[in-house]
N, C-alpha and C positions, 0 to 999 in steps of 0.2 A: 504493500500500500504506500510506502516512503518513497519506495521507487517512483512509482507510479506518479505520484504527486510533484515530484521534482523535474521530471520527464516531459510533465505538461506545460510547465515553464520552456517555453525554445530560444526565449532569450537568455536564458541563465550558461554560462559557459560550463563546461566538464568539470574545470575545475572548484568552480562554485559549486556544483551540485553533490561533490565526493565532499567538499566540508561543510556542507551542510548535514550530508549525511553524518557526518565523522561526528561532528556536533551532537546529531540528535541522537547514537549511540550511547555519547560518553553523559548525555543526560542521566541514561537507563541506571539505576544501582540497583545490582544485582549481589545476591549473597553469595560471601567467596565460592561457598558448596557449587552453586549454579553455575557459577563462571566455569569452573575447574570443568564440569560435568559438559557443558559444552566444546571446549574445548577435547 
């Protein structure tokens, strides 16, 4: 859905849309157990 959302902007450059994303990750806290387990 993040994808998607960002995708639909076609003025936003590549590089805008990866820190965006990056961004909206590093908002996520996640429990270390989770992290680990995904990874």
């Amino acid at each position: 859905a993040i994808l998607i959302r960002f995708q639909e902007n076609k003025l936003m450059t590549v590089q805008e849309t990866i820190d965006q994303i990056i961004d909206q990750i590093m908002e996520v806290e996640l429990p270390e157990e989770s992290y680990l387990e995904v990874n």
